[in-house]
CHARMM internal coordinates of N, CA and C (Angstrom, degrees):
IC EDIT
DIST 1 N 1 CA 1.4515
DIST 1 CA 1 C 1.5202
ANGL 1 N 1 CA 1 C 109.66
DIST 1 C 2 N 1.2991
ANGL 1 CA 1 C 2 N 106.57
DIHE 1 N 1 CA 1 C 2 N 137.32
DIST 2 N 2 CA 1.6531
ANGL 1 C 2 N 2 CA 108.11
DIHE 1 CA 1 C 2 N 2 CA 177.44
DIST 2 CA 2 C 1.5025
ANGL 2 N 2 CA 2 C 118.11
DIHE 1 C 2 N 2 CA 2 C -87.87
DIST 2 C 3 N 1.6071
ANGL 2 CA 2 C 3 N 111.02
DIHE 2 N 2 CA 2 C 3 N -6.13
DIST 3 N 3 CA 1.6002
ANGL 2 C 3 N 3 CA 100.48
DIHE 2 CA 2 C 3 N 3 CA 173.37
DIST 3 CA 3 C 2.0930
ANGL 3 N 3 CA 3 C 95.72
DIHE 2 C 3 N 3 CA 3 C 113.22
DIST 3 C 4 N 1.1801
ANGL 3 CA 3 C 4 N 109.00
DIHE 3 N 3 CA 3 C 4 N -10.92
DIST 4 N 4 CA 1.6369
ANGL 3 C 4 N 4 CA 112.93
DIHE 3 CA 3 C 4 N 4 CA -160.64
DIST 4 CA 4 C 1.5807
ANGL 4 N 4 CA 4 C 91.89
DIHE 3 C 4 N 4 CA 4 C -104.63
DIST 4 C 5 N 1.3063
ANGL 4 CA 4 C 5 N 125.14
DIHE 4 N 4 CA 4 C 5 N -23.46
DIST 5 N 5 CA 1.4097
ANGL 4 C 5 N 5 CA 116.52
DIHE 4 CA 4 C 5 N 5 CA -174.73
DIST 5 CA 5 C 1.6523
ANGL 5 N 5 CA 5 C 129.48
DIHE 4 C 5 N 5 CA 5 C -138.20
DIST 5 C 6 N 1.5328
ANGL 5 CA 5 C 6 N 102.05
DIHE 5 N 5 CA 5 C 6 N -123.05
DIST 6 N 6 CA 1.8475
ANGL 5 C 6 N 6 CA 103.57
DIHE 5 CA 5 C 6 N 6 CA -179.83
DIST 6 CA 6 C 1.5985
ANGL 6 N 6 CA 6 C 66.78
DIHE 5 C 6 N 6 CA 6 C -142.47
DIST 6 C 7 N 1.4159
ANGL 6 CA 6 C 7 N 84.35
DIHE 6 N 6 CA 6 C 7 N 150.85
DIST 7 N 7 CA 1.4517
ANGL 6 C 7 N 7 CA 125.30
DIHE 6 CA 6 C 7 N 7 CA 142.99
DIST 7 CA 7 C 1.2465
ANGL 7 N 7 CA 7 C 141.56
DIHE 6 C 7 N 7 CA 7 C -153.13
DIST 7 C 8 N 1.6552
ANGL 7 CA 7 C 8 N 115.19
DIHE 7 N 7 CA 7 C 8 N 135.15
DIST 8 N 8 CA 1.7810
ANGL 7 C 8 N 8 CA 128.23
DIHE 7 CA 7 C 8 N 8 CA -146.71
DIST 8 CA 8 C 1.2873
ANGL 8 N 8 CA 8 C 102.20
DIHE 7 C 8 N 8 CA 8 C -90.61
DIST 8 C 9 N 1.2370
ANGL 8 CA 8 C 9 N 163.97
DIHE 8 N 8 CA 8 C 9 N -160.52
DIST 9 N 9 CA 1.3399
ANGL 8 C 9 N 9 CA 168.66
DIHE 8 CA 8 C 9 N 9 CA 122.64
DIST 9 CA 9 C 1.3478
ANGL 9 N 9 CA 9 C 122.11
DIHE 8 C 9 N 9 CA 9 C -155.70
DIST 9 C 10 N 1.2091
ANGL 9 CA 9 C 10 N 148.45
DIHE 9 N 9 CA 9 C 10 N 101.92
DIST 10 N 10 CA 1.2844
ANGL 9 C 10 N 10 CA 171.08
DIHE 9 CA 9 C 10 N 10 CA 136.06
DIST 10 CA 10 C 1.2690
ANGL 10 N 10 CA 10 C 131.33
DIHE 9 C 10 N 10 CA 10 C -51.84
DIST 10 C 11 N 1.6450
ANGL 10 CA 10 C 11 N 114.36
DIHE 10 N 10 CA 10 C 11 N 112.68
DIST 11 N 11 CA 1.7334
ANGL 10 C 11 N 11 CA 112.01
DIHE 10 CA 10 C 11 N 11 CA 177.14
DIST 11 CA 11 C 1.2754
ANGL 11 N 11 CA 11 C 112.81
DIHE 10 C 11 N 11 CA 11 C -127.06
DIST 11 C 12 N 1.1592
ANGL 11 CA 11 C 12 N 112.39
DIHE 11 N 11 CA 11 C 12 N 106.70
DIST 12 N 12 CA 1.2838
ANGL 11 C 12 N 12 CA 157.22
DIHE 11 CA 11 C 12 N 12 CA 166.19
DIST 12 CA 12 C 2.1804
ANGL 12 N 12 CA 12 C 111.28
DIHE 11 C 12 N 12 CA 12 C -37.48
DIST 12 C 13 N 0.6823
ANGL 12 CA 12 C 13 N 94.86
DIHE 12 N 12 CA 12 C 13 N -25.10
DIST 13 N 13 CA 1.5148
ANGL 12 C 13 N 13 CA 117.82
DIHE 12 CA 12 C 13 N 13 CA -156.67
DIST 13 CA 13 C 1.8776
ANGL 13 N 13 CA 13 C 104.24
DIHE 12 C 13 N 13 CA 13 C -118.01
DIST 13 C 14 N 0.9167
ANGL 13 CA 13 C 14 N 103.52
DIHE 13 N 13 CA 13 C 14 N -43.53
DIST 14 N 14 CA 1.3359
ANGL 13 C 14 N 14 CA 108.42
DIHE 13 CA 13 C 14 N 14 CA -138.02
DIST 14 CA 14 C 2.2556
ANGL 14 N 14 CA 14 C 113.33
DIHE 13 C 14 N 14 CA 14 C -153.33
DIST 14 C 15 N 1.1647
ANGL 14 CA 14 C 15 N 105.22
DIHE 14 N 14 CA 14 C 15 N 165.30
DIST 15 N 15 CA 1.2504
ANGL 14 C 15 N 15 CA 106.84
DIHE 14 CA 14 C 15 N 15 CA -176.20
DIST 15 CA 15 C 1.9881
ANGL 15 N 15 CA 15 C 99.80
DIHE 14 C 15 N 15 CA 15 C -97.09
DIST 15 C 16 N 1.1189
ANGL 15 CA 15 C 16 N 93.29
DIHE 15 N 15 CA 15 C 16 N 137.22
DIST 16 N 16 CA 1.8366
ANGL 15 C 16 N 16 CA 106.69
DIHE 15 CA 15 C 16 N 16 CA 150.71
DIST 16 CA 16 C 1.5074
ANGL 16 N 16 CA 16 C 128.15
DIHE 15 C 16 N 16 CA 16 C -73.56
DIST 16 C 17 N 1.3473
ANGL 16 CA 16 C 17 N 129.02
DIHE 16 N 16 CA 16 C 17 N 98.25
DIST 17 N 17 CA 1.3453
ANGL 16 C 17 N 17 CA 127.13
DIHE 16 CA 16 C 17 N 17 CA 168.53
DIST 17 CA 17 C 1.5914
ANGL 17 N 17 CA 17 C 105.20
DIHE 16 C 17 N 17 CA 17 C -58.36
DIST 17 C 18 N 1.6029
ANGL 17 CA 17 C 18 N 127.91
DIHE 17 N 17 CA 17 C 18 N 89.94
DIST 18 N 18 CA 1.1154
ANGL 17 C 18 N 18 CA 120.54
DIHE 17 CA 17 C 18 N 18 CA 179.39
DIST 18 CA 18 C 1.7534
ANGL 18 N 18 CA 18 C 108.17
DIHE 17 C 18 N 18 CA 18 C -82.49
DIST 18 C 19 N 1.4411
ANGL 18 CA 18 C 19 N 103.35
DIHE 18 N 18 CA 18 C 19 N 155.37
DIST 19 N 19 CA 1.2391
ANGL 18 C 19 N 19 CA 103.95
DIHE 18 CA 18 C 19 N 19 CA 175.97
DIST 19 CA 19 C 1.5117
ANGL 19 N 19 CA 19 C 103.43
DIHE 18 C 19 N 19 CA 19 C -85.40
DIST 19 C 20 N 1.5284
ANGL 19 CA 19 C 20 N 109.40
DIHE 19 N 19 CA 19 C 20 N -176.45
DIST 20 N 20 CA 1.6909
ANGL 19 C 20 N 20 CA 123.27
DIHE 19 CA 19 C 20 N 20 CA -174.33
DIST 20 CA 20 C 1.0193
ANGL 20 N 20 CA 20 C 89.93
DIHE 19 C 20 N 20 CA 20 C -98.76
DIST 20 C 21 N 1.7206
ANGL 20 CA 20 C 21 N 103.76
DIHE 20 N 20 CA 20 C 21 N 155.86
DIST 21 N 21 CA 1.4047
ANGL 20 C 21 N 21 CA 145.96
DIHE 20 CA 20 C 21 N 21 CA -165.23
DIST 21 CA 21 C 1.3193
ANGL 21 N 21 CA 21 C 96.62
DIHE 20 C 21 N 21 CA 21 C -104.64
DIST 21 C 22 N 1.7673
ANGL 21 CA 21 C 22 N 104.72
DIHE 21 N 21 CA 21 C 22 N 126.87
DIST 22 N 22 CA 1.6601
ANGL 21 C 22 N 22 CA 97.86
DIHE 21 CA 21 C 22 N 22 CA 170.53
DIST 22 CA 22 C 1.3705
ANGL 22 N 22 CA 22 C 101.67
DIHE 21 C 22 N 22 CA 22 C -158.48
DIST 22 C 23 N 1.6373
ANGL 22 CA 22 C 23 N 112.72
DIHE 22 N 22 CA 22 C 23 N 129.12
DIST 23 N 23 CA 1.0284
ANGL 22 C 23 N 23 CA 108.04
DIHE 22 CA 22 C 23 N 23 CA -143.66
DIST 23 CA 23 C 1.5936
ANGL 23 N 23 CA 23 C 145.49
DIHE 22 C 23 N 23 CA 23 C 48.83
DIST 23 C 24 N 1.5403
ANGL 23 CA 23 C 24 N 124.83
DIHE 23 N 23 CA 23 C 24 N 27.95
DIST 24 N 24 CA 1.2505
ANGL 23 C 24 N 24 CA 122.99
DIHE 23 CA 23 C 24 N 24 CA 179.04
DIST 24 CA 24 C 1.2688
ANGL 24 N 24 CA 24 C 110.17
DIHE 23 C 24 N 24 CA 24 C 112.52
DIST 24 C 25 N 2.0291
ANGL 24 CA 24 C 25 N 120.41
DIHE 24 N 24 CA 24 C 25 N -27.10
DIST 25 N 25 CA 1.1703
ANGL 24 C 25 N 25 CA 105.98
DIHE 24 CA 24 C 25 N 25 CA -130.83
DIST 25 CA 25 C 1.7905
ANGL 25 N 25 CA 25 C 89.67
DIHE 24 C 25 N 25 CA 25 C -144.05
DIST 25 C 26 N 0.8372
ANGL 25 CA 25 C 26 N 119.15
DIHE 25 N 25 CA 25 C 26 N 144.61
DIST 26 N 26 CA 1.7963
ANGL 25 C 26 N 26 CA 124.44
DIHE 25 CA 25 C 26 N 26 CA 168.51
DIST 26 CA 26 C 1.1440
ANGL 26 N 26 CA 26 C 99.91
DIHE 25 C 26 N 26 CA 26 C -126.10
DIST 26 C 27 N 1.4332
ANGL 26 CA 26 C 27 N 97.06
DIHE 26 N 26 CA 26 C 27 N 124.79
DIST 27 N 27 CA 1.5632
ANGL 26 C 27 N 27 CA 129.92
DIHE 26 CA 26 C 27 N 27 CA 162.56
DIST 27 CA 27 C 1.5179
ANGL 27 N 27 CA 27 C 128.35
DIHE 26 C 27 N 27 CA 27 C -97.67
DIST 27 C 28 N 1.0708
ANGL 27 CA 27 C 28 N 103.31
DIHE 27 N 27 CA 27 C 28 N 111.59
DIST 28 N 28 CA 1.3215
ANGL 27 C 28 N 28 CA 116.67
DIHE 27 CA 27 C 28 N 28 CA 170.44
DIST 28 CA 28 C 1.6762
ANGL 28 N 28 CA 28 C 121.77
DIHE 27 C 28 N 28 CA 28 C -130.09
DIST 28 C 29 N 1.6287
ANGL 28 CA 28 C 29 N 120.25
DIHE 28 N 28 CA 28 C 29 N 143.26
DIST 29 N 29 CA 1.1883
ANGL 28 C 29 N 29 CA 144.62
DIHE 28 CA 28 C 29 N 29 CA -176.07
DIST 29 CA 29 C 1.8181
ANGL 29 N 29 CA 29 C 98.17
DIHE 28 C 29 N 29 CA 29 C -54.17
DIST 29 C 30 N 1.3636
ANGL 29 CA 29 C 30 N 116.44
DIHE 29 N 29 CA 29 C 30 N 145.54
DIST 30 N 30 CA 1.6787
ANGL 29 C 30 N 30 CA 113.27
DIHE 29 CA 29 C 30 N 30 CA 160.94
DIST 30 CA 30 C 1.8839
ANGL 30 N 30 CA 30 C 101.76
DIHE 29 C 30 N 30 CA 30 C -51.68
DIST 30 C 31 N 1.2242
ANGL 30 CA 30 C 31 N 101.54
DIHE 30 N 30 CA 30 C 31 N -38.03
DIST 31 N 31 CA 1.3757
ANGL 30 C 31 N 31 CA 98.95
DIHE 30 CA 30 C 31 N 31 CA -165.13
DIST 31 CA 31 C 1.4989
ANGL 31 N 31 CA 31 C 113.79
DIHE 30 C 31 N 31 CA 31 C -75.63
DIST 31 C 32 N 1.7708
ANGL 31 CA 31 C 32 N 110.02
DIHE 31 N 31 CA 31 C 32 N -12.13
DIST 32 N 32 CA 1.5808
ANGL 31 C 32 N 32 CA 112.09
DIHE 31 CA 31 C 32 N 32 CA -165.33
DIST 32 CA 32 C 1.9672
ANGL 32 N 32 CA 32 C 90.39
DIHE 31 C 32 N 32 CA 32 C -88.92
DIST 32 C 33 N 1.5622
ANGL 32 CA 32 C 33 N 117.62
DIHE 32 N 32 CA 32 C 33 N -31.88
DIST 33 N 33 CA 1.1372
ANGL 32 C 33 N 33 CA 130.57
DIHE 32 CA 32 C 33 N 33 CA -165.27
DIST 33 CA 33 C 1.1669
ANGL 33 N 33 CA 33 C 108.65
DIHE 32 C 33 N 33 CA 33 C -70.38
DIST 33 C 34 N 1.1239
ANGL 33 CA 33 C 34 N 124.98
DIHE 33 N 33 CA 33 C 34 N -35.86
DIST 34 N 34 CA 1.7516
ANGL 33 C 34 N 34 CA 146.15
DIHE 33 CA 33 C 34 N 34 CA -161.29
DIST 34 CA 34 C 1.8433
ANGL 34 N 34 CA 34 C 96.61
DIHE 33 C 34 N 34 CA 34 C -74.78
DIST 34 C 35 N 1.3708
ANGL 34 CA 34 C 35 N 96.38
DIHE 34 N 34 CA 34 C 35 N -50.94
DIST 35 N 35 CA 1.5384
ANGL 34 C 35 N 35 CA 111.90
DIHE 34 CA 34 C 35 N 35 CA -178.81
DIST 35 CA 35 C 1.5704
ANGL 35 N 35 CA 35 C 115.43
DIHE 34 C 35 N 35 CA 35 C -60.96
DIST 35 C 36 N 1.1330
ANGL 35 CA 35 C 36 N 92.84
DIHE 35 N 35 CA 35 C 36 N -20.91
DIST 36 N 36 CA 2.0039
ANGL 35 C 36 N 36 CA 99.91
DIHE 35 CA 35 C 36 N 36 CA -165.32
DIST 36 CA 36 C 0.9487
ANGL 36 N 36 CA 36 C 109.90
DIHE 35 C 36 N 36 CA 36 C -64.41
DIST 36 C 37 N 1.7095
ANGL 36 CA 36 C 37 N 82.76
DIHE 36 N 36 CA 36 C 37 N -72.13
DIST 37 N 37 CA 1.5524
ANGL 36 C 37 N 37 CA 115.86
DIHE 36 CA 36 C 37 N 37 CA 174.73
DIST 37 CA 37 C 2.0692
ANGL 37 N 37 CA 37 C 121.14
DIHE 36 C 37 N 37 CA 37 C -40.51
DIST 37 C 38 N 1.2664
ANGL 37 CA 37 C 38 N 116.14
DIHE 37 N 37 CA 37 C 38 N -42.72
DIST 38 N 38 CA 1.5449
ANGL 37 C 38 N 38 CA 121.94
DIHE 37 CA 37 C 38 N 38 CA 145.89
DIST 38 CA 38 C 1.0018
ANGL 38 N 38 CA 38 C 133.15
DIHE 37 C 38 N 38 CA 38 C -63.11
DIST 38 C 39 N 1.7679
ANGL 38 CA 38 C 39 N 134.26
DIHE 38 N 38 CA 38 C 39 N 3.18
DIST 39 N 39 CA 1.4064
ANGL 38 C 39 N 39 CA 149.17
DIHE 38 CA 38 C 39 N 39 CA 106.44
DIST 39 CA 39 C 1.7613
ANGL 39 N 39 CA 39 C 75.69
DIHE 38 C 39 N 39 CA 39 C 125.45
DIST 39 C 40 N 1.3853
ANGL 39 CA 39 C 40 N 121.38
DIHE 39 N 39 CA 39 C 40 N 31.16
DIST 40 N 40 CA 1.5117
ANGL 39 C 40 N 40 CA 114.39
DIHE 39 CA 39 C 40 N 40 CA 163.66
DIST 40 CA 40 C 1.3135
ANGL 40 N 40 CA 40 C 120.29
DIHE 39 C 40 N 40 CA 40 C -97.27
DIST 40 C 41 N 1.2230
ANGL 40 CA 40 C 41 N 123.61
DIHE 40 N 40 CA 40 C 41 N -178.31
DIST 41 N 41 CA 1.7134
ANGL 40 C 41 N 41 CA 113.28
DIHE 40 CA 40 C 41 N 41 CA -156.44
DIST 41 CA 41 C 1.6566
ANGL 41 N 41 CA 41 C 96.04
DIHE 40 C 41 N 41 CA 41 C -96.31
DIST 41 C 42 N 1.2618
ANGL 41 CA 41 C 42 N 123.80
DIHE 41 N 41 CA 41 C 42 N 115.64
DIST 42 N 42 CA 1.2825
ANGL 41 C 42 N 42 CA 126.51
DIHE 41 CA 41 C 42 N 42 CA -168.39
DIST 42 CA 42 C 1.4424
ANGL 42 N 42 CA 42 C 121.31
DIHE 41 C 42 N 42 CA 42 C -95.88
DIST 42 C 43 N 1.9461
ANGL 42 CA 42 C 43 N 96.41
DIHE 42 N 42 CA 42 C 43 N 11.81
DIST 43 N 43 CA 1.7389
ANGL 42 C 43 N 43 CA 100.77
DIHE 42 CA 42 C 43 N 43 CA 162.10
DIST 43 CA 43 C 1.5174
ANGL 43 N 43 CA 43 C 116.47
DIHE 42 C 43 N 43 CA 43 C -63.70
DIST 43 C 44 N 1.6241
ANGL 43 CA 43 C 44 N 91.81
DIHE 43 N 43 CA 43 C 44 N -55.32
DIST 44 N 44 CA 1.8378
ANGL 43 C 44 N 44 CA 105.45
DIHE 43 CA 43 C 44 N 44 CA 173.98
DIST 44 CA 44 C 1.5082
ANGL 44 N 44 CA 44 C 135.16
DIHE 43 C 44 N 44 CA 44 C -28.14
DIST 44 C 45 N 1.3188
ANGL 44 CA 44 C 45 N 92.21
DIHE 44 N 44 CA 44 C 45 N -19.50
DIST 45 N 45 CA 1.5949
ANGL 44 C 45 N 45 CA 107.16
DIHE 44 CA 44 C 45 N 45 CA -154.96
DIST 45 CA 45 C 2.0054
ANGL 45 N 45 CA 45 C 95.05
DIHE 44 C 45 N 45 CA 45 C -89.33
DIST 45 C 46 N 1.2479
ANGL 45 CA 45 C 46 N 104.99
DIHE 45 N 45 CA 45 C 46 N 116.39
DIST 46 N 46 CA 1.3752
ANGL 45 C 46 N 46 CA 94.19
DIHE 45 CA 45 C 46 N 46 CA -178.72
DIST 46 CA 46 C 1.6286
ANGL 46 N 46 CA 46 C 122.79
DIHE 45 C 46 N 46 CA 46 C -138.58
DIST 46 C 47 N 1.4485
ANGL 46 CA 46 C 47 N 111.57
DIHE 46 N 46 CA 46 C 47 N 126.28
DIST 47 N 47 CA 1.7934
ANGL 46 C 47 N 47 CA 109.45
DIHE 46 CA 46 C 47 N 47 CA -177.67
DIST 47 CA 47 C 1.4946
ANGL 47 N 47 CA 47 C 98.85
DIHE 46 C 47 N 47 CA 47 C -38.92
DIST 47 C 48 N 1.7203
ANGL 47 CA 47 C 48 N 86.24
DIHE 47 N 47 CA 47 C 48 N 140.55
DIST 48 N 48 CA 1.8553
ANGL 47 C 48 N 48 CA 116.78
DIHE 47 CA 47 C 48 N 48 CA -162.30
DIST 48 CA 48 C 1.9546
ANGL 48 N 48 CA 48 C 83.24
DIHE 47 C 48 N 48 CA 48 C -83.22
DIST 48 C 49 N 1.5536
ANGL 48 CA 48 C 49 N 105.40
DIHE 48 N 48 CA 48 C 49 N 131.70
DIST 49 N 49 CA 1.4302
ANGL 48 C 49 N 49 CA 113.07
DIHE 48 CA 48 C 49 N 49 CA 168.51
DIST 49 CA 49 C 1.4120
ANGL 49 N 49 CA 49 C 123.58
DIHE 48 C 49 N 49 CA 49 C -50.08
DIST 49 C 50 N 1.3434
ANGL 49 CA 49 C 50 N 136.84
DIHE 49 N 49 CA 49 C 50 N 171.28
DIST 50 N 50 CA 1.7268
ANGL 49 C 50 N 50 CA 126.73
DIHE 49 CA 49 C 50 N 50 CA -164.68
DIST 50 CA 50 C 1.8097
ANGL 50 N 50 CA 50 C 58.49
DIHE 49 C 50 N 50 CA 50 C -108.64
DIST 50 C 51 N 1.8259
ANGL 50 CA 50 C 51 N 82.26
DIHE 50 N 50 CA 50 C 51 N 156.70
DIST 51 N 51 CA 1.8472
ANGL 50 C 51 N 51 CA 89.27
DIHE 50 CA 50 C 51 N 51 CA 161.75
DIST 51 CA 51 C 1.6519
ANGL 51 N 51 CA 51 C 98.14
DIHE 50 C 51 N 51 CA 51 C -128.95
DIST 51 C 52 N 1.1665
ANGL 51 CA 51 C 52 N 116.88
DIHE 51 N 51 CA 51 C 52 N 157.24
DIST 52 N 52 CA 1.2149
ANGL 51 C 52 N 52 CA 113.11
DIHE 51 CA 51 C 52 N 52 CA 170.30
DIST 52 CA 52 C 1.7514
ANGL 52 N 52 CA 52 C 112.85
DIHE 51 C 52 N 52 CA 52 C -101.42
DIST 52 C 53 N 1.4714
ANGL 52 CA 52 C 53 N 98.41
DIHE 52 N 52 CA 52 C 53 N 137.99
DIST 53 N 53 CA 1.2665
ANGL 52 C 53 N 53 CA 113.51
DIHE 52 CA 52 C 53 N 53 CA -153.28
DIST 53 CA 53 C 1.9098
ANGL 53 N 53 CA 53 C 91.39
DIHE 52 C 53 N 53 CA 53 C -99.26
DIST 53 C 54 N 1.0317
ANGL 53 CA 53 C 54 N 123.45
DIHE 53 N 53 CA 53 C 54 N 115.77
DIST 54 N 54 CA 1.9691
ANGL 53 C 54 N 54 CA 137.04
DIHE 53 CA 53 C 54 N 54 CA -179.61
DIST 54 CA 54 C 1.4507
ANGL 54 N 54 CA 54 C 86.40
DIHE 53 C 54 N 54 CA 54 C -60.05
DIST 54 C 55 N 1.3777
ANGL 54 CA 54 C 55 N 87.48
DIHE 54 N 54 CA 54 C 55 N 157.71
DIST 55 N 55 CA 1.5504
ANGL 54 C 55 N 55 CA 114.53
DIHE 54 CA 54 C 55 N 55 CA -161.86
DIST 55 CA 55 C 1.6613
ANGL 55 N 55 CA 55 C 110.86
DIHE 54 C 55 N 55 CA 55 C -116.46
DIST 55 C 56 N 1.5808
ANGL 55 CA 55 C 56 N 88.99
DIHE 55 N 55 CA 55 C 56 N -37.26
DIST 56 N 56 CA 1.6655
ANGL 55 C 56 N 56 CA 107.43
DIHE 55 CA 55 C 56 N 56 CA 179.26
DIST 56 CA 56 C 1.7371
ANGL 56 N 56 CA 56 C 99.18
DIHE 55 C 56 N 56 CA 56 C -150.41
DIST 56 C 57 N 1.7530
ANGL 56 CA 56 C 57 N 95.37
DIHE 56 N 56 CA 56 C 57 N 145.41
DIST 57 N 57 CA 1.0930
ANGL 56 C 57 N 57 CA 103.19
DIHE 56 CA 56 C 57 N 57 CA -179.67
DIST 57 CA 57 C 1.7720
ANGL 57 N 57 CA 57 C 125.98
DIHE 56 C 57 N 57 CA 57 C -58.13
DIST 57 C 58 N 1.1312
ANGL 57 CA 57 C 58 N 135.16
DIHE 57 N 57 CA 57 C 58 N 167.69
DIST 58 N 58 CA 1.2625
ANGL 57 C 58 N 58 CA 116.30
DIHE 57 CA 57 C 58 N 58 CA 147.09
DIST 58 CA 58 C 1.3659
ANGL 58 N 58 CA 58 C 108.52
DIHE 57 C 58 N 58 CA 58 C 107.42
END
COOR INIT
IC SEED 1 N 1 CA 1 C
IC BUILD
């Protein structure tokens, strides 16, 4: 969802690991949503660390 509407989702198959409600609202990553929606556990799913990239060898 981009924030502009509703969105329905239905599993047919299987249970939804929904996330918690806070304030009104569940937040989830494109990447936590992507996961859901492929009925995988979308706690796991976690922003990739910044790495710091060396400047000079040694």
């Amino acid at each position: 969802m981009d924030g502009t509407g509703l969105c329905l989702f239905a599993n047919r198959l299987g249970v939804f690991r929904w996330p918690k409600i806070e304030d009104g609202v569940m937040r989830l990553s494109a990447a936590q949503l992507s996961a859901l929606l492929e009925g995988l556990d979308w706690r796991l799913v976690r922003e990739p660390r910044e790495t710091v990239t060396p400047t000079q060898a040694g």
